[in-house]
C-alpha positions, 0 to 999 in steps of 0.5 A: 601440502600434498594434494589429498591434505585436507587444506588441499582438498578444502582449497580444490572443493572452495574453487569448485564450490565458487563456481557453481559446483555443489555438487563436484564440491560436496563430496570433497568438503566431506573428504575433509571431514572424513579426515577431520571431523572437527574441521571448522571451515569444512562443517561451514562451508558444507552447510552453506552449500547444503543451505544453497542446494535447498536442504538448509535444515541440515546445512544449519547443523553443520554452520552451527556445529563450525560455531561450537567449535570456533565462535568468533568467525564472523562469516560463519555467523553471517551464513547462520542468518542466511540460512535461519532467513530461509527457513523463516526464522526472522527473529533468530537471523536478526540476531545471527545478524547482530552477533555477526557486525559485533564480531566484524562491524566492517561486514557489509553484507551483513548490514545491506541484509539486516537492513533489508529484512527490517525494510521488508518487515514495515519497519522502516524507521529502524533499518534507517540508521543501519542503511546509512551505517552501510552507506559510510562504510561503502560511499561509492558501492551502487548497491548501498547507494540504491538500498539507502535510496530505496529505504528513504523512498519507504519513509517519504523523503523523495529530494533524499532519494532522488539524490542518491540514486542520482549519485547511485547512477553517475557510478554504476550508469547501467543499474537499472533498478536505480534508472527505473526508481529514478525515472518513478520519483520524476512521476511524484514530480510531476517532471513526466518528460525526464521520467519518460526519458528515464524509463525508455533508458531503462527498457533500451538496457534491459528490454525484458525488465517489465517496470519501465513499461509500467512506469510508462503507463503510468506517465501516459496515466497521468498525461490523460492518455488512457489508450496509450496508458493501456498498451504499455501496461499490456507489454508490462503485463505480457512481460510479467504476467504474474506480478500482483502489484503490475495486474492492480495498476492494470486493472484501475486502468481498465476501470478508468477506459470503461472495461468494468467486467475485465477490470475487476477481475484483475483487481482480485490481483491485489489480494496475492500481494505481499501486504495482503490481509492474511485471513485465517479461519474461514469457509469456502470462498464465495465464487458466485454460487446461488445465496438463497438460504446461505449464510456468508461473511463479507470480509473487511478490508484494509482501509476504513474508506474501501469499506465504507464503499463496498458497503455499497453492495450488502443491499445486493447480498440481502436481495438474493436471500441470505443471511449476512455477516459484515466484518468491519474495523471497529469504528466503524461497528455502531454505523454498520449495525444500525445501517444494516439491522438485518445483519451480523456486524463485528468488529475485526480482530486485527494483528501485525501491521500494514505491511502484514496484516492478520485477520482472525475469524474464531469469532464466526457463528457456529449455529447456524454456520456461516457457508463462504467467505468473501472479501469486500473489495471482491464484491465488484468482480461478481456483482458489478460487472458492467455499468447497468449494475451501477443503476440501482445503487441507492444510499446505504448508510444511516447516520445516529439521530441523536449524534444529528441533533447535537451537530445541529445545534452546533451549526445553528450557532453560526452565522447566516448561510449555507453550511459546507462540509470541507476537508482540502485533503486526505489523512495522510501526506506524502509525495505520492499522494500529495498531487492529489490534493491542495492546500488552504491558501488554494481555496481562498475565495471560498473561505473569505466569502462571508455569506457561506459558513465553512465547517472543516471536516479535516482530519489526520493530523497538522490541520489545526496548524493548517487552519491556524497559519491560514487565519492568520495569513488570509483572514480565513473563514473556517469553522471547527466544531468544538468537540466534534471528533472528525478522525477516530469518531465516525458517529460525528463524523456521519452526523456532521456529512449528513447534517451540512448542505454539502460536502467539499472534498478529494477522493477519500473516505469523506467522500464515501461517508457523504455517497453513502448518506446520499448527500451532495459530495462537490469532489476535486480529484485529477484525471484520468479516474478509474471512479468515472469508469469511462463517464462524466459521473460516478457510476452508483453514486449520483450525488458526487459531482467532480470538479476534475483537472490534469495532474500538471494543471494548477487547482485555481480553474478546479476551486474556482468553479467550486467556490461558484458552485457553493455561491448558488446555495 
């Protein structure tokens, strides 16, 4: 093999390609295209680099002319993805994927990619078997390790996670993502010293990685020590200054010291991430230009609960004298238009999923036009900027008449006793969340207390199993309402809140439906909250009185107190 073969060229051009060299690379490959223009090998390899060097258009000409001409390689295959992923074509490179484990099912790096591009899609429950395909195929490979843990942390099986990436760090002890997701999971735990340990472990290894500092904050957070909390969260911050999901955790930080002004401005930090509703259609952005003659839409957001309390500040739109229109979920449409009779309400037109969700507007007048555009959750950061702007608030939302007398009829067929609105938890649970609320057995005293008549105001799924094993466990006393739809209706689930003398809940859309009708919300919730903003009460919302604790303080103290509160009604 003389030393301008093209096997020599392609060899000296690999090597120079493998240290960095695209460009010493490039003119070789092309020597050997000169000579052999059907050089399999040569048209992959020049398209890959093309691909690297940031023109993957033309690189993915070459990669697929080298396919023609030799369909089974399975790496040429394996790069067409790399370069079809580039250039946004998932659907395409999931297949390239697919086509390359068909011809070399060993190919791990086409399983740990095709995994993760099904993992950065929401699509969780489908990169599951091919994240423990990867595993088998490399039981000791760190990364599958971690990639695995990290694909059990997205669908809630923190024990699973926590165990790999424990065997993750007894074989590669220096990779810090594993040490910082590690070190997180002990927060969800509750195990706050170990995490602590962990995330300073992390920082002595990589002091320029911000996560560990935020994780840091996070730990302080939920030890009640917001100063402390603050100036880890400003080194992860001074660290990486623009990253959306570090500048939102700051900002209910802020929130939770008092500093309103500075923390709402960050939260406008949320709307650049990655599962941010994607608007199409809209005016200009409202940036707190004068309403008077104006028309502007209000945007919803994502989860119904942070509508209901930006609704909160429509009555502040309406003041300064403009037309509004209110975008809201669908189930929420019949509330909001009676509520605010003076305003356009539709419903949103929603596609994607939570992790990319899509908002159309093709929906908006025309006649006359509507001049800007604002989210809801956005709101705060232009009218909300300090505590005295809370002062007006007043209750919103309205509740059907005719939807609070069948209610009422309903509650009057119970027995003697006040009538209490209670839900023990939120829709969903997961490890992340569930340290925020409790269970039935938690709540005993008040629910075999025999002059207080209970109404479950609990929805989600698995709570008549809940009810159920807690009737028969302790004798508890805990009405549901036949036909009184408390997840999907929110006609009965307003009649019900504004029909009972009070409402027991956590922090969740319950206890926004009850502030909004201006009913009394008893709301168990751990602190620090960024809801107190720095005060003992809610700041625009007197009616919500918390029953609060310490996240490593048991909840007997909390429904203790409320069980004798409800005793006095």
């Amino acid at each position: 093999m003389t030393d301008d073969s093209p096997q020599a060229l392609l060899h000296q051009a690999l090597q120079k390609h493998q240290a960095g060299d695209l460009a010493g690379a490039a003119p070789l490959y092309q020597k050997v295209l000169k000579a052999n223009p059907q050089h399999p090998d040569a048209l992959h390899l020049l398209g890959f680099l093309l691909h690297q060097a940031g023109k993957p258009a033309e690189g993915l000409k070459l990669v697929d002319a080298a396919i023609a001409i030799a369909p089974q390689q399975a790496s040429f295959r394996g790069n067409r993805a790399r370069i079809l992923q580039r250039l946004g074509h998932q659907t395409e490179a999931d297949t390239a994927f697919r086509m390359t484990l068909v011809l070399d099912p060993s190919d791990t790096g086409a399983f740990r990619e095709l995994a993760e591009a099904r993992r950065a899609l929401g699509q969780v429950v489908a990169a599951a078997p091919l994240f423990r395909r990867l595993l088998s195929l490399s039981p000791a490979d760190p990364v599958a390790l971690l990639a695995e843990a990290t694909n059990q942390i997205d669908l809630g099986r923190h024990d699973d996670a926590r165990r790999l990436l424990r065997k993750c760090l007894l074989v590669s002890p220096a990779l810090i993502e594993a040490a910082n997701s590690y070190a997180f999971l002990g927060i969800t735990a509750l195990a706050l010293a170990e995490s602590r340990r962990w995330f300073r472990r992390t920082i002595a290894a990589q002091p320029r990685y911000a996560s560990p500092y935020s994780g840091l904050a996070e730990v302080s957070y939920f030890e009640g020590d917001v100063n402390g909390c603050l100036a880890f969260s400003e080194q992860a911050l001074a660290l990486t200054p623009d990253d959306p999901q570090i500048r939102v955790r700051h900002a209910i930080r802020q929130l939770t010291a008092g500093r309103i002004h500075e923390g709402w401005q960050n939260f406008e930090w949320r709307l650049k991430r990655p599962d941010a509703i994607q608007r199409t259609g809209l005016p200009p952005r409202w940036k707190g230009e004068p309403l008077a003659g104006k028309r502007i839409v209000v945007c919803a957001e994502e989860g119904v609960g942070d509508e209901i309390l930006y609704a909160s500040l429509i009555p502040d739109l309406l003041a300064e004298g403009t037309s509004v229109v209110i975008e809201c979920a669908p189930r929420l449409l019949s509330v909001f238009q009676r509520s605010f009779p003076d305003c356009l309400v539709h419903a949103y037109k929603r596609s994607g999923d939570r992790f990319r969700p899509m908002h159309d507007y093709d929906w908006l007048p025309q006649e006359p036009p509507v001049d800007y555009a604002i989210d809801g959750g956005s709101l705060p950061a232009l009218l909300r900027p300090d505590l005295a702007s809370y002062a007006h608030q007043k209750p919103y939302l309205t509740a059907s008449a005719e939807r609070m007398e069948q209610i009422q009829s309903k509650l009057a067929a119970l027995p003697p006793g006040p009538r209490i609105g209670f839900a023990w938890r939120s829709k969903d649970m997961n490890p992340f969340r569930d340290i925020y609320y409790t269970r039935l057995k938690d709540w005993q005293p008040l629910l075999t207390e025999p002059d207080i008549q209970v109404i479950s105001m609990q929805y989600g799924s698995g709570w008549e199993q809940e009810i159920s094993d807690a009737r028969r466990d302790f004798g508890a006393r805990l009405h549901v309402l036949e036909g009184v739809d408390m997840t999907d209706d929110f006609e009965d689930i307003f009649a019900l809140a504004a029909s009972v003398d009070c409402v027991i809940c956590p922090s969740s859309t319950l206890s926004w439906v009850g502030a909004s009708l201006g009913k009394p919300v008893w709301q168990f919730e751990i602190v620090p909250s960024f809801l107190l903003m720095g005060t003992e009460g809610f700041p625009g919302f007197p009616s919500i009185k918390g029953f609060v604790k310490l996240a490593s303080a048991p909840w007997k103290p909390v429904t203790d107190a409320i069980t004798t509160e409800a005793r006095r009604l």
